[in-house]
C-alpha positions in Angstrom: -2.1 -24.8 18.9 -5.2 -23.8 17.4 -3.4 -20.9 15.4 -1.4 -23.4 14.2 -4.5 -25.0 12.7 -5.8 -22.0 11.7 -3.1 -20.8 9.6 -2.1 -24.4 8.1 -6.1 -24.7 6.6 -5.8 -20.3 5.6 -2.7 -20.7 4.3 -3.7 -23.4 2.1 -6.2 -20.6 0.2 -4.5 -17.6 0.4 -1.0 -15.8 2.2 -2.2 -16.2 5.8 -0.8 -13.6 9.0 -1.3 -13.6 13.0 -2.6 -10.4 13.7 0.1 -9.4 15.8 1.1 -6.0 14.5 1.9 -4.3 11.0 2.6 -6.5 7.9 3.9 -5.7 5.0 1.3 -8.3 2.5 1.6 -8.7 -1.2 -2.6 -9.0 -1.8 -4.4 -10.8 -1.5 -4.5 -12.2 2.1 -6.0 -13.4 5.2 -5.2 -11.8 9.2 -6.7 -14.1 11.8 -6.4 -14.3 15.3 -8.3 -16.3 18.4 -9.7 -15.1 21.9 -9.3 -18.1 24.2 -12.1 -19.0 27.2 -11.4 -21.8 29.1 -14.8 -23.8 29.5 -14.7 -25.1 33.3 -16.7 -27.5 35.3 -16.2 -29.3 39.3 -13.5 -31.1 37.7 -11.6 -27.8 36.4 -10.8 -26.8 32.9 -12.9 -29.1 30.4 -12.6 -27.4 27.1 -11.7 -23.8 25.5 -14.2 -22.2 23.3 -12.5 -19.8 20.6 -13.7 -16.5 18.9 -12.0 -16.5 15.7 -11.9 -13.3 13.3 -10.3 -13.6 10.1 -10.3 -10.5 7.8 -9.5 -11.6 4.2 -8.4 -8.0 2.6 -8.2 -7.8 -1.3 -8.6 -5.0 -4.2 -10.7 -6.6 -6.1 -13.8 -7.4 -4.6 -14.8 -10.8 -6.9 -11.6 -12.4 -5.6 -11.8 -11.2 -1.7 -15.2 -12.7 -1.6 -13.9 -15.9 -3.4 -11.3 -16.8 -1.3 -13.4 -16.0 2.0 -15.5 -18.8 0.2 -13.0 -21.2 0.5 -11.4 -19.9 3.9 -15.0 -20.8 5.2 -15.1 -24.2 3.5 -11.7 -24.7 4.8 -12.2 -23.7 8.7 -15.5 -25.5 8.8 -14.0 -28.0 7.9 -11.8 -28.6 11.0 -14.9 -30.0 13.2 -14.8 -33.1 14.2 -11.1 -33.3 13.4 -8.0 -33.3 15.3 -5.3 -30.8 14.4 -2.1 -30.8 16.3 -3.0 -32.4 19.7 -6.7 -30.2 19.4 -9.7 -31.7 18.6 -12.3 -29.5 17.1 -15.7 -30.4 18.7 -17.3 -27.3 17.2 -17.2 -24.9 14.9 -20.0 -22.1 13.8 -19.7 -19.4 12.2 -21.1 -16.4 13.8 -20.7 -13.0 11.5 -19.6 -11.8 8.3 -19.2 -8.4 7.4 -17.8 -7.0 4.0 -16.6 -3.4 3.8 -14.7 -1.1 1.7 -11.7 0.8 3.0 -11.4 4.2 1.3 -8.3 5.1 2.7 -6.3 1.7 1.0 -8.5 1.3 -1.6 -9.2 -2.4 -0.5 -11.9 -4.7 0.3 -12.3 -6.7 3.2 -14.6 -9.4 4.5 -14.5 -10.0 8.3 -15.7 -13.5 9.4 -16.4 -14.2 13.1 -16.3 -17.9 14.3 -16.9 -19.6 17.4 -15.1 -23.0 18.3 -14.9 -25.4 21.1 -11.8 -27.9 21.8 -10.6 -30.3 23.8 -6.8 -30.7 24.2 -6.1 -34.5 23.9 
């Protein structure tokens, strides 16, 4: 579910992938993926928090750090909201790391998020 809503609000900036194995991208785009950990209580399961990576990969270095502007408006966004059956209670942003890979000549920006939902 929350992939779902991942890749509907990515999608909307720039080609978005699962990262579930080799792609074959046209440039730019966006990989993502989320780590699920059920948050538990007495009761039993009460939540899931989320770490989020999404690695926006461009070569040109102006427009991979544009779009990761937007991504990060966009995925911020989702708190408070309610995106196929999953309410967002929180979403933070943990990390962002830019780098240069010399052997494909592209750019990338990793950004690390952490987000908690509840499944209505």
């Amino acid at each position: 579910m929350i992939l779902e809503a991942l890749h509907t609000k990515i999608n909307a900036v720039i080609n978005a992938y699962a990262q579930i194995g080799d792609i074959d991208a046209e440039m730019p785009f966006a990989v993502y993926s989320a780590d699920q950990t059920p948050v538990r209580s007495k009761y039993g399961i009460e939540a899931y928090e989320y770490t989020i990576r999404i690695s926006v990969v461009s070569d040109k270095l102006n427009e991979c750090m544009a779009k990761s502007v937007l991504i990060k408006t966009a995925v911020e966004a989702l708190k408070g909201t309610t995106q196929n059956s999953t309410a967002f209670d929180f979403v933070m942003k943990e990390n962002e790391t830019q780098r240069f890979d010399v052997s494909t000549n592209r750019y990338i920006n990793d950004i690390t998020y952490r987000a908690i939902t509840q499944n209505e």
